[in-house]
N, C-alpha and C positions, 0 to 999 in steps of 0.2 A: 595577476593584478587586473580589473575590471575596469572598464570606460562609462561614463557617464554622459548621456546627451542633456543639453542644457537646451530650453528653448523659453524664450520671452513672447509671451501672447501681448495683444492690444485689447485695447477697452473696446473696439470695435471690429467684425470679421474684413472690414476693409484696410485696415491698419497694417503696415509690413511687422513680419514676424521675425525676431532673431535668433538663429539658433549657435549652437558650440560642441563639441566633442572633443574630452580632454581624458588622457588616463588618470583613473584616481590615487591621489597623495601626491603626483606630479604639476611642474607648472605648465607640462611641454602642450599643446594644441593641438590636435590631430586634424578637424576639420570644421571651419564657423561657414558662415554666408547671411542671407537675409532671403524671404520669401515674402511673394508681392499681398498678399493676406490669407485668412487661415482655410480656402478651399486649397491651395497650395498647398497645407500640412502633408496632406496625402505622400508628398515625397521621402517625407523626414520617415516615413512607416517602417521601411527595410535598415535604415539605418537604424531605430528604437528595438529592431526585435532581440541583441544581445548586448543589449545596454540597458543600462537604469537609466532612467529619466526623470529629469527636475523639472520643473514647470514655474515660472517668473508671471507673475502679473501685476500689471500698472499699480504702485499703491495709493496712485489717486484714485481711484475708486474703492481704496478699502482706507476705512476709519481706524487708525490706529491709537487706543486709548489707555488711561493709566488713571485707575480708581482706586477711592479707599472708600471702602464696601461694609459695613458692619454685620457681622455675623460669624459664627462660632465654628463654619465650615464650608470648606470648599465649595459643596454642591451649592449650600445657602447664599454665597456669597454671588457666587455663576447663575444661579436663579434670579437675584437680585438686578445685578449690574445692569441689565439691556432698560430696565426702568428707568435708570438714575440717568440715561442718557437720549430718554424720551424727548425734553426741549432740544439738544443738541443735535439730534439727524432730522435729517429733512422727511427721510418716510416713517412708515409705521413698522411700530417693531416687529410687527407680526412678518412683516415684508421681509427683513433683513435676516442674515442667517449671522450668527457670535461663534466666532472660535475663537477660544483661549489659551494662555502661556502660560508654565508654570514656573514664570519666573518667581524667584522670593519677594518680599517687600523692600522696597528700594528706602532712600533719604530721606526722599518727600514724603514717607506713610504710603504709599498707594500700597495695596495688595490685591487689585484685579487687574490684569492688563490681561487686555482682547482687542481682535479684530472684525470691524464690523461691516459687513458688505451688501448688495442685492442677492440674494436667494438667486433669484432668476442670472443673472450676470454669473454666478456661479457655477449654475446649471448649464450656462452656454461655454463656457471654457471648457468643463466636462466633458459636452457635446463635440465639440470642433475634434477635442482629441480621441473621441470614440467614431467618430465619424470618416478620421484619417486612418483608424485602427493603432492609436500610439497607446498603450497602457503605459498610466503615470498615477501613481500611488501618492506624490508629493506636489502640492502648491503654496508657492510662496511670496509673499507680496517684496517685489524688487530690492525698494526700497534697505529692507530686512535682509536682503543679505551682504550690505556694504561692510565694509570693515568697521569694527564698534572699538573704543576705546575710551576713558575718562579726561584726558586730555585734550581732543580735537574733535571738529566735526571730517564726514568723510562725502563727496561731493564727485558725481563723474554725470557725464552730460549723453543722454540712451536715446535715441531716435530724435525727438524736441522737447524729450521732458530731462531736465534736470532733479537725481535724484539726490537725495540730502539726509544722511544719519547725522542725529545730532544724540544720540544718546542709547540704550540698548534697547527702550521701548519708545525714544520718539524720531520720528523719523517725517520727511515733506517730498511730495513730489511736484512741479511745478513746469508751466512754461515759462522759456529765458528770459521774459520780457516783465513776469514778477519779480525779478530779484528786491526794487525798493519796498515792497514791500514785507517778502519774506526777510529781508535783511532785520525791520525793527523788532520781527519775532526773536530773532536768532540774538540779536544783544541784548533783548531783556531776559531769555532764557540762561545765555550765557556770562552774563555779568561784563560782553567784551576783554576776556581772558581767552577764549580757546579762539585758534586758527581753525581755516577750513582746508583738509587736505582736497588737492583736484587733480582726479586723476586724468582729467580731458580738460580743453580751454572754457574756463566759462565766460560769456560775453554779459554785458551791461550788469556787470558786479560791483556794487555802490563799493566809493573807495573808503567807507569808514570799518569795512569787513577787511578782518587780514586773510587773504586768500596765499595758501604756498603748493605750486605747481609740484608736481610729482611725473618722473618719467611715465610717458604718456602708453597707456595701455586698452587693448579690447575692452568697451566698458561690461561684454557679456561673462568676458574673462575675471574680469575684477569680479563680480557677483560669483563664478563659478567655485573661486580661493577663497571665498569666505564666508558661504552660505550656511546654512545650520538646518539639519534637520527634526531639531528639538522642537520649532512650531512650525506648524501646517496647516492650512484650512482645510484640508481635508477631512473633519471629524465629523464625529456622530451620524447623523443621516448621510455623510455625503463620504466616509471613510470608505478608505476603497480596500476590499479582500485580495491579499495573496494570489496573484496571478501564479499557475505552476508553469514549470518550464516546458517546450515540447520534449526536453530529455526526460526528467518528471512523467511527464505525460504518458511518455514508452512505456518508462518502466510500470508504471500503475497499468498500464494493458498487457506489460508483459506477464504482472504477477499476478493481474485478473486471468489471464489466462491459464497461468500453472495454477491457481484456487482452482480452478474448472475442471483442469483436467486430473491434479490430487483428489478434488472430490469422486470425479467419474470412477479413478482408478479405486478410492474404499468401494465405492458402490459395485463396481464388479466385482472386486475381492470377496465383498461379503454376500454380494448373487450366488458366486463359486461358494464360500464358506457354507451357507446356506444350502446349497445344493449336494455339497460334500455333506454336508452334516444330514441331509436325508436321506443320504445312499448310505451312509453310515447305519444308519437307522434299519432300512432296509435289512441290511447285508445281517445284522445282528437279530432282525424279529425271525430270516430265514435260519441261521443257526439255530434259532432256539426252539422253532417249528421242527428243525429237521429232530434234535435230542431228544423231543416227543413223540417224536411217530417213532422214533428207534429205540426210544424208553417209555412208552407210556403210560407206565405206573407214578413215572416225574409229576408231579404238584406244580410247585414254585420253582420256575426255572429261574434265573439273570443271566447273562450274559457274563457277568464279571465271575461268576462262580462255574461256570460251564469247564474250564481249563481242570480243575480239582474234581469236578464229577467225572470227567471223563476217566482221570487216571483211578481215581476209584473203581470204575466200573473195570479198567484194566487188572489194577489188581486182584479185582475180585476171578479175573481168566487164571489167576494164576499169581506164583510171586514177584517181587521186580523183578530177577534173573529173566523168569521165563519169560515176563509182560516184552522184556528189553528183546528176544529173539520174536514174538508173538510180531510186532509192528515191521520189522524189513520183511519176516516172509509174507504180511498182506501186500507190503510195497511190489513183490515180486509175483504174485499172485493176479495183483488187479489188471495187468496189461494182457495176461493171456486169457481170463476170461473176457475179458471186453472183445478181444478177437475173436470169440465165440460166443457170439450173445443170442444161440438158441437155446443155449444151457442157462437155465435157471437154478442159482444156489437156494435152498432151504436154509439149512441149517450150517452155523460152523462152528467148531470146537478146537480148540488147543489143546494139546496136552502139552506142559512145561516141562515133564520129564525128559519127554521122547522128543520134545520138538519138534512138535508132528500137527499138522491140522488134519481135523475130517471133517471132510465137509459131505452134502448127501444134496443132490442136484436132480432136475428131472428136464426134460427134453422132448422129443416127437418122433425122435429116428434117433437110432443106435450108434452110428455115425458120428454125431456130433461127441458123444464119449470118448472117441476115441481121436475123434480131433483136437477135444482139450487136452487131453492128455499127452500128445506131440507138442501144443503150443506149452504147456507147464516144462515139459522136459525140455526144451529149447532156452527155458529161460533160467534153467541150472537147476532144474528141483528136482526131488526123485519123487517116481507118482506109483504108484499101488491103487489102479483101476478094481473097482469091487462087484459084485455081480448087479446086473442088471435086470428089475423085473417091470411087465410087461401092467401099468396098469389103467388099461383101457385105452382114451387117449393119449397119455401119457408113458415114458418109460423113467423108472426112478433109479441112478444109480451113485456109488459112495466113492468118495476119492478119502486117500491116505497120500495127505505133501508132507516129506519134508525137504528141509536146506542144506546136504549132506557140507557144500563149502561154509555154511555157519559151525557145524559141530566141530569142522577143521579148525576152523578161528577159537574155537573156545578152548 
Protein backbone atom coordinates (compact mmCIF):
# COMPACT_ATOMS: atom_id res chain seq x y z
CA UNK A 1 0.00 0.00 0.00
CA UNK A 2 1.66 3.35 -1.13
CA UNK A 3 1.83 6.83 0.65
CA UNK A 4 0.90 10.05 -0.85
CA UNK A 5 2.51 13.50 0.06
CA UNK A 6 0.00 16.32 -0.09
CA UNK A 7 1.42 19.82 -0.18
CA UNK A 8 -0.58 23.17 -0.52
CA UNK A 9 1.44 25.84 -2.44
CA UNK A 10 0.45 29.82 -1.97
CA UNK A 11 -0.44 32.36 -4.67
CA UNK A 12 2.92 33.90 -3.64
CA UNK A 13 6.76 32.18 -3.04
CA UNK A 14 6.47 34.10 0.37
CA UNK A 15 3.32 32.54 1.59
CA UNK A 16 3.72 29.41 4.16
CA UNK A 17 3.34 25.99 2.45
CA UNK A 18 1.41 23.05 3.89
CA UNK A 19 2.26 19.76 3.52
CA UNK A 20 0.71 16.04 4.64
CA UNK A 21 1.67 12.40 4.22
CA UNK A 22 -0.90 9.87 4.61
CA UNK A 23 -1.20 6.00 3.51
CA UNK A 24 -3.50 5.66 0.78
CA UNK A 25 -7.25 4.27 1.30
CA UNK A 26 -6.49 5.10 5.03
CA UNK A 27 -7.40 8.01 7.48
CA UNK A 28 -4.30 7.41 9.58
CA UNK A 29 -1.45 10.45 9.11
CA UNK A 30 1.90 9.74 8.96
CA UNK A 31 3.67 13.20 8.86
CA UNK A 32 1.99 17.13 8.23
CA UNK A 33 4.00 20.45 9.25
CA UNK A 34 4.01 23.88 7.33
CA UNK A 35 7.16 25.48 5.69
CA UNK A 36 8.04 29.28 5.93
CA UNK A 37 7.62 29.76 1.78
CA UNK A 38 8.47 27.78 -1.22
CA UNK A 39 12.55 28.01 -1.25
CA UNK A 40 11.86 25.87 1.92
CA UNK A 41 10.35 23.13 -0.62
CA UNK A 42 13.65 21.85 -1.00
CA UNK A 43 13.01 19.76 2.29
CA UNK A 44 9.89 17.99 1.38
CA UNK A 45 12.48 16.55 -1.73
CA UNK A 46 13.59 13.21 0.12
CA UNK A 47 10.41 12.83 1.48
CA UNK A 48 8.60 13.00 -2.50
CA UNK A 49 11.08 10.53 -3.84
CA UNK A 50 8.86 7.23 -2.98
CA UNK A 51 5.66 8.76 -2.80
CA UNK A 52 3.14 10.30 -5.22
CA UNK A 53 2.54 13.75 -4.80
CA UNK A 54 -0.71 15.96 -4.88
CA UNK A 55 -0.23 19.50 -5.35
CA UNK A 56 -3.11 22.02 -3.76
CA UNK A 57 -3.34 25.64 -5.05
CA UNK A 58 -5.23 28.65 -3.88
CA UNK A 59 -8.44 28.54 -5.85
CA UNK A 60 -8.56 32.09 -5.76
CA UNK A 61 -6.43 32.48 -8.26
CA UNK A 62 -8.11 30.01 -10.58
CA UNK A 63 -11.69 30.95 -12.22
CA UNK A 64 -13.76 28.16 -11.64
CA UNK A 65 -16.57 28.25 -14.40
CA UNK A 66 -19.89 26.38 -15.75
CA UNK A 67 -21.03 27.07 -19.29
CA UNK A 68 -23.41 26.06 -21.85
CA UNK A 69 -21.43 26.34 -24.97
CA UNK A 70 -23.23 25.57 -28.36
CA UNK A 71 -21.70 23.09 -30.42
CA UNK A 72 -21.87 19.61 -31.67
CA UNK A 73 -18.44 18.53 -29.95
CA UNK A 74 -16.22 18.48 -27.50
CA UNK A 75 -13.21 20.00 -29.13
CA UNK A 76 -15.88 22.78 -30.59
CA UNK A 77 -17.27 23.50 -27.66
CA UNK A 78 -13.43 23.68 -25.56
CA UNK A 79 -12.41 25.92 -28.49
CA UNK A 80 -15.24 28.04 -27.93
CA UNK A 81 -15.71 28.61 -24.10
CA UNK A 82 -12.33 30.79 -23.17
CA UNK A 83 -14.31 33.50 -25.76
CA UNK A 84 -17.61 33.40 -24.06
CA UNK A 85 -15.72 34.47 -21.09
CA UNK A 86 -13.81 37.35 -22.63
CA UNK A 87 -16.03 40.36 -20.54
CA UNK A 88 -15.77 38.13 -17.38
CA UNK A 89 -11.71 37.85 -16.68
CA UNK A 90 -9.86 40.72 -16.11
CA UNK A 91 -6.86 39.55 -18.50
CA UNK A 92 -6.46 38.47 -22.12
CA UNK A 93 -7.38 35.17 -23.02
CA UNK A 94 -4.35 34.75 -24.82
CA UNK A 95 -2.67 35.29 -21.18
CA UNK A 96 -4.63 32.65 -19.24
CA UNK A 97 -4.12 28.98 -19.67
CA UNK A 98 -8.13 26.60 -19.77
CA UNK A 99 -8.27 23.20 -18.30
CA UNK A 100 -11.19 21.38 -18.39
CA UNK A 101 -13.55 18.61 -16.71
CA UNK A 102 -15.34 16.17 -18.02
CA UNK A 103 -18.06 16.42 -16.03
CA UNK A 104 -21.63 15.66 -17.83
CA UNK A 105 -24.15 18.36 -18.21
CA UNK A 106 -25.64 19.27 -14.98
CA UNK A 107 -29.47 20.86 -14.06
CA UNK A 108 -28.81 24.14 -15.06
CA UNK A 109 -27.80 23.15 -19.02
CA UNK A 110 -24.03 24.06 -18.62
CA UNK A 111 -21.89 21.50 -20.65
CA UNK A 112 -18.43 23.18 -20.35
CA UNK A 113 -16.92 23.43 -16.98
CA UNK A 114 -13.17 24.64 -16.77
CA UNK A 115 -10.77 26.17 -14.93
CA UNK A 116 -9.09 29.36 -15.72
CA UNK A 117 -5.93 30.76 -14.56
CA UNK A 118 -2.54 32.91 -15.26
CA UNK A 119 -0.33 30.86 -17.73
CA UNK A 120 2.62 32.40 -15.86
CA UNK A 121 1.20 31.62 -12.08
CA UNK A 122 1.17 28.20 -13.46
CA UNK A 123 4.39 28.23 -14.80
CA UNK A 124 5.70 29.31 -11.37
CA UNK A 125 4.13 26.55 -9.24
CA UNK A 126 5.82 24.22 -11.87
CA UNK A 127 8.99 25.89 -11.19
CA UNK A 128 9.06 25.97 -7.26
CA UNK A 129 8.52 22.15 -7.47
CA UNK A 130 11.19 21.53 -10.06
CA UNK A 131 13.47 23.75 -8.56
CA UNK A 132 12.98 21.72 -5.06
CA UNK A 133 13.35 18.61 -7.37
CA UNK A 134 9.63 17.33 -6.15
CA UNK A 135 8.02 15.54 -9.28
CA UNK A 136 4.23 16.07 -9.08
CA UNK A 137 2.18 14.92 -12.19
CA UNK A 138 -1.05 16.43 -10.39
CA UNK A 139 -2.48 20.01 -9.60
CA UNK A 140 -5.49 20.93 -8.11
CA UNK A 141 -7.23 23.83 -7.16
CA UNK A 142 -8.04 23.43 -3.13
CA UNK A 143 -11.07 24.40 -3.13
CA UNK A 144 -12.00 21.15 -5.38
CA UNK A 145 -11.06 18.78 -3.27
CA UNK A 146 -13.46 19.53 -0.33
CA UNK A 147 -16.05 17.00 0.23
CA UNK A 148 -19.05 17.50 -2.72
CA UNK A 149 -22.51 16.52 -1.83
CA UNK A 150 -26.19 17.83 -3.11
CA UNK A 151 -27.37 18.42 0.14
CA UNK A 152 -24.80 20.91 2.02
CA UNK A 153 -22.14 23.26 1.43
CA UNK A 154 -18.67 22.10 2.67
CA UNK A 155 -16.45 24.85 4.51
CA UNK A 156 -12.92 24.48 6.52
CA UNK A 157 -10.73 27.63 7.27
CA UNK A 158 -6.65 26.91 5.38
CA UNK A 159 -4.07 29.35 6.43
CA UNK A 160 -6.48 32.89 6.14
CA UNK A 161 -8.49 31.77 3.37
CA UNK A 162 -11.70 30.13 3.89
CA UNK A 163 -12.55 27.51 1.45
CA UNK A 164 -16.11 26.88 0.26
CA UNK A 165 -17.73 23.93 -1.98
CA UNK A 166 -20.98 24.84 -2.71
CA UNK A 167 -21.67 22.43 -5.56
CA UNK A 168 -19.36 19.76 -7.63
CA UNK A 169 -18.31 22.61 -10.08
CA UNK A 170 -18.90 25.79 -7.92
CA UNK A 171 -16.71 26.43 -5.41
CA UNK A 172 -15.27 30.22 -3.42
CA UNK A 173 -12.13 30.93 -1.78
CA UNK A 174 -12.16 34.00 0.39
CA UNK A 175 -10.80 36.02 3.34
CA UNK A 176 -12.70 35.72 6.80
CA UNK A 177 -13.58 39.22 6.86
CA UNK A 178 -15.91 38.60 3.30
CA UNK A 179 -18.18 36.33 4.78
CA UNK A 180 -21.35 39.36 4.27
CA UNK A 181 -20.67 39.32 1.41
CA UNK A 182 -20.20 35.92 0.18
CA UNK A 183 -23.14 34.89 2.37
CA UNK A 184 -25.85 36.74 -0.25
CA UNK A 185 -24.16 34.64 -3.10
CA UNK A 186 -24.57 31.57 -1.03
CA UNK A 187 -28.55 32.20 -0.41
CA UNK A 188 -29.41 33.21 -3.69
CA UNK A 189 -27.52 30.18 -5.16
CA UNK A 190 -29.00 28.05 -2.48
CA UNK A 191 -32.52 29.06 -2.17
CA UNK A 192 -31.54 29.14 1.89
CA UNK A 193 -32.30 25.21 2.16
CA UNK A 194 -28.61 23.69 2.52
CA UNK A 195 -26.47 24.16 5.62
CA UNK A 196 -22.67 24.85 5.57
CA UNK A 197 -20.61 21.80 6.96
CA UNK A 198 -17.31 23.31 8.90
CA UNK A 199 -14.80 21.56 9.46
CA UNK A 200 -12.66 24.34 11.35
CA UNK A 201 -14.33 27.54 13.32
CA UNK A 202 -15.40 30.11 11.02
CA UNK A 203 -15.36 33.58 12.51
CA UNK A 204 -17.73 36.70 11.51
CA UNK A 205 -20.25 34.10 9.84
CA UNK A 206 -23.49 36.30 9.26
CA UNK A 207 -26.23 34.68 11.40
CA UNK A 208 -28.80 34.43 8.60
CA UNK A 209 -26.33 31.16 7.20
CA UNK A 210 -26.97 27.92 9.09
CA UNK A 211 -23.53 26.98 9.80
CA UNK A 212 -23.26 23.04 11.60
CA UNK A 213 -19.78 22.48 13.18
CA UNK A 214 -18.24 19.10 12.41
CA UNK A 215 -15.41 17.43 14.76
CA UNK A 216 -12.64 19.60 14.06
CA UNK A 217 -9.99 18.18 11.66
CA UNK A 218 -6.36 18.96 9.77
CA UNK A 219 -8.01 21.23 7.00
CA UNK A 220 -4.91 19.50 4.70
CA UNK A 221 -6.26 16.29 5.75
CA UNK A 222 -9.88 17.11 4.93
CA UNK A 223 -8.60 17.97 1.19
CA UNK A 224 -6.28 14.67 1.39
CA UNK A 225 -9.98 12.31 1.96
CA UNK A 226 -11.61 13.70 -0.71
CA UNK A 227 -9.55 14.91 -3.41
CA UNK A 228 -10.19 13.60 -6.97
CA UNK A 229 -7.88 12.93 -9.65
CA UNK A 230 -10.29 13.09 -12.49
CA UNK A 231 -9.39 17.15 -12.98
CA UNK A 232 -6.10 18.47 -13.14
CA UNK A 233 -4.58 21.36 -14.56
CA UNK A 234 -2.02 19.76 -15.64
CA UNK A 235 -2.91 19.32 -19.28
CA UNK A 236 -2.11 19.87 -22.64
CA UNK A 237 1.10 22.11 -22.93
CA UNK A 238 1.79 21.72 -19.19
CA UNK A 239 0.92 17.70 -18.83
CA UNK A 240 3.46 16.25 -17.18
CA UNK A 241 5.20 12.61 -18.67
CA UNK A 242 5.66 9.54 -16.61
CA UNK A 243 8.59 10.07 -14.38
CA UNK A 244 10.18 6.14 -14.25
CA UNK A 245 11.36 4.81 -11.24
CA UNK A 246 15.17 4.62 -10.06
CA UNK A 247 14.19 0.73 -9.82
CA UNK A 248 12.89 1.26 -13.64
CA UNK A 249 15.73 3.05 -14.28
CA UNK A 250 18.17 -0.23 -13.25
CA UNK A 251 16.46 -2.38 -14.84
CA UNK A 252 16.32 -0.43 -18.46
CA UNK A 253 20.38 -0.37 -17.92
CA UNK A 254 20.39 -3.62 -16.86
CA UNK A 255 18.55 -4.94 -19.99
CA UNK A 256 20.61 -2.26 -22.06
CA UNK A 257 23.28 -3.87 -21.07
CA UNK A 258 22.36 -7.69 -21.76
CA UNK A 259 21.04 -6.05 -25.52
CA UNK A 260 24.80 -5.22 -25.80
CA UNK A 261 26.36 -7.91 -24.73
CA UNK A 262 23.58 -10.66 -26.67
CA UNK A 263 24.28 -8.50 -29.63
CA UNK A 264 28.36 -8.85 -29.03
CA UNK A 265 27.89 -12.45 -28.20
CA UNK A 266 25.75 -13.15 -32.30
CA UNK A 267 28.52 -11.00 -33.42
CA UNK A 268 31.24 -13.16 -32.32
CA UNK A 269 29.35 -16.33 -32.91
CA UNK A 270 28.90 -15.35 -36.38
CA UNK A 271 32.88 -13.92 -36.68
CA UNK A 272 33.60 -17.67 -35.40
CA UNK A 273 30.61 -19.10 -37.86
CA UNK A 274 32.15 -17.18 -40.46
CA UNK A 275 35.57 -18.17 -40.01
CA UNK A 276 34.61 -21.92 -39.44
CA UNK A 277 32.63 -21.72 -42.52
CA UNK A 278 36.05 -20.61 -44.48
CA UNK A 279 38.19 -23.26 -43.00
CA UNK A 280 35.59 -25.24 -44.02
CA UNK A 281 36.04 -24.24 -47.30
CA UNK A 282 39.55 -24.40 -47.20
CA UNK A 283 39.81 -27.99 -45.91
CA UNK A 284 37.39 -29.12 -48.78
CA UNK A 285 39.15 -27.09 -52.01
CA UNK A 286 42.40 -29.05 -50.42
CA UNK A 287 40.61 -32.55 -50.69
CA UNK A 288 39.54 -31.92 -53.99
CA UNK A 289 43.02 -30.57 -55.06
CA UNK A 290 44.61 -33.51 -53.53
CA UNK A 291 41.93 -36.26 -55.74
CA UNK A 292 43.39 -34.53 -58.66
CA UNK A 293 46.77 -34.68 -58.52
CA UNK A 294 46.17 -38.49 -57.39
CA UNK A 295 43.39 -38.74 -60.27
CA UNK A 296 44.17 -36.55 -62.87
CA UNK A 297 42.13 -37.78 -65.38
CA UNK A 298 39.07 -36.47 -62.67
CA UNK A 299 37.02 -33.49 -64.63
CA UNK A 300 34.41 -32.31 -62.23
CA UNK A 301 35.21 -33.00 -58.86
CA UNK A 302 32.60 -31.91 -55.51
CA UNK A 303 33.30 -32.59 -52.46
CA UNK A 304 29.91 -34.13 -51.84
CA UNK A 305 30.58 -36.90 -54.44
CA UNK A 306 34.38 -37.37 -53.37
CA UNK A 307 33.23 -40.29 -50.67
CA UNK A 308 31.53 -42.66 -53.73
CA UNK A 309 34.55 -41.85 -56.11
CA UNK A 310 36.90 -42.94 -53.84
CA UNK A 311 35.23 -46.31 -53.18
CA UNK A 312 35.06 -46.67 -56.84
CA UNK A 313 38.38 -46.27 -57.50
CA UNK A 314 38.66 -48.93 -54.56
CA UNK A 315 36.73 -51.30 -56.21
CA UNK A 316 38.10 -50.86 -59.15
CA UNK A 317 41.90 -52.50 -56.90
CA UNK A 318 39.84 -55.10 -56.67
CA UNK A 319 36.37 -56.66 -55.18
CA UNK A 320 34.88 -55.50 -51.80
CA UNK A 321 36.34 -58.63 -49.87
CA UNK A 322 39.69 -57.75 -51.20
CA UNK A 323 39.18 -53.51 -51.16
CA UNK A 324 38.03 -54.55 -47.19
CA UNK A 325 41.77 -56.23 -46.55
CA UNK A 326 43.44 -53.57 -49.19
CA UNK A 327 42.78 -50.40 -46.50
CA UNK A 328 44.20 -51.99 -42.92
CA UNK A 329 47.27 -53.30 -44.53
CA UNK A 330 47.92 -49.36 -45.92
CA UNK A 331 46.97 -48.60 -42.21
CA UNK A 332 49.90 -50.79 -41.32
CA UNK A 333 52.06 -49.84 -44.04
CA UNK A 334 52.08 -46.05 -43.82
CA UNK A 335 53.90 -45.79 -40.32
CA UNK A 336 57.01 -47.92 -41.33
CA UNK A 337 57.48 -46.08 -44.46
CA UNK A 338 57.31 -42.84 -42.87
CA UNK A 339 60.20 -44.12 -40.61
CA UNK A 340 62.05 -44.44 -43.65
CA UNK A 341 61.56 -41.67 -45.80
CA UNK A 342 64.61 -42.20 -47.98
CA UNK A 343 62.52 -44.89 -49.67
CA UNK A 344 60.52 -43.54 -52.32
CA UNK A 345 57.35 -45.81 -53.36
CA UNK A 346 56.44 -45.72 -57.23
CA UNK A 347 54.15 -47.79 -57.83
CA UNK A 348 51.65 -50.00 -55.57
CA UNK A 349 49.55 -52.85 -56.41
CA UNK A 350 47.10 -55.23 -54.51
CA UNK A 351 46.33 -58.42 -55.38
CA UNK A 352 42.93 -59.52 -53.52
CA UNK A 353 43.61 -62.99 -53.97
CA UNK A 354 46.82 -63.17 -52.38
CA UNK A 355 46.53 -60.37 -50.19
CA UNK A 356 49.46 -59.12 -51.06
CA UNK A 357 50.77 -55.71 -52.13
CA UNK A 358 53.78 -55.01 -54.41
CA UNK A 359 54.98 -52.13 -54.20
CA UNK A 360 58.47 -51.25 -56.36
CA UNK A 361 60.50 -48.22 -54.54
CA UNK A 362 63.85 -46.59 -55.30
CA UNK A 363 66.38 -45.07 -52.70
CA UNK A 364 70.37 -43.93 -52.91
CA UNK A 365 72.02 -46.65 -50.65
CA UNK A 366 70.99 -50.26 -50.41
CA UNK A 367 70.70 -49.93 -46.86
CA UNK A 368 67.56 -48.21 -46.54
CA UNK A 369 65.80 -51.68 -48.23
CA UNK A 370 66.65 -53.32 -45.81
CA UNK A 371 65.87 -51.01 -43.22
CA UNK A 372 62.24 -50.96 -44.42
CA UNK A 373 61.89 -54.12 -44.40
CA UNK A 374 62.88 -54.72 -40.40
CA UNK A 375 60.53 -51.65 -39.85
CA UNK A 376 57.55 -53.58 -42.16
CA UNK A 377 58.32 -56.80 -40.11
CA UNK A 378 58.03 -55.12 -36.76
CA UNK A 379 54.96 -54.03 -37.56
CA UNK A 380 53.36 -57.71 -38.24
CA UNK A 381 53.77 -58.01 -41.93
CA UNK A 382 55.68 -60.63 -43.84
CA UNK A 383 57.98 -58.77 -46.53
CA UNK A 384 59.61 -60.69 -49.58
CA UNK A 385 62.54 -58.13 -50.38
CA UNK A 386 63.08 -58.29 -54.36
CA UNK A 387 66.17 -57.79 -56.15
CA UNK A 388 67.84 -54.59 -56.31
CA UNK A 389 69.14 -52.78 -59.50
CA UNK A 390 71.77 -50.22 -59.59
CA UNK A 391 70.26 -47.45 -61.70
CA UNK A 392 72.77 -44.76 -61.85
CA UNK A 393 71.87 -42.46 -59.02
CA UNK A 394 69.42 -44.30 -57.89
CA UNK A 395 68.73 -48.06 -56.74
CA UNK A 396 65.18 -49.52 -57.58
CA UNK A 397 64.02 -52.25 -55.66
CA UNK A 398 60.25 -54.40 -55.17
CA UNK A 399 58.75 -55.40 -51.86
CA UNK A 400 56.04 -58.38 -51.75
CA UNK A 401 53.54 -57.25 -48.06
CA UNK A 402 51.47 -59.39 -46.87
CA UNK A 403 49.28 -59.52 -43.35
CA UNK A 404 49.83 -63.15 -42.53
CA UNK A 405 47.46 -62.11 -38.92
CA UNK A 406 44.55 -60.85 -41.49
CA UNK A 407 44.55 -64.31 -43.47
CA UNK A 408 44.30 -65.85 -39.73
CA UNK A 409 41.17 -63.50 -39.16
CA UNK A 410 39.57 -64.57 -42.31
Amino acid sequence: MGETLFIRLGSQAGNKIHWLIKTNGQEEIIASGELPNAKALAQLAEKSLSRDVVTFVPASDVAIKSLTVPGSSQRAIRLAAPYMLEEELAQDVEQLFFAFSDLKQNEQGHNCFLAALERQQLIQWQQWLADADIFCKVIIPDALALPNDNENCHAVMLGEQVLLRLSAWQVMAFEDNAWPIVAKQINTSNDNEHSILAYSFLSQVPAELNVEYLPEELPLAILADHHSKKFNLLQGEFQVKEKRSATSTSWLWVAGIACCALLLNFTLKGIEFYQLSQHQLTIEEDIIANYKSAFPAAKRVKISTIRSLLRQKLAEVGDSEASAGFLPLLVKLEPALASVPEIKPQTLKFDGKRQEVRMQTVAKDYQYFEKLKVALEKAGLTVNLGAQNNQGEQISGSFSITDTSAKGRS
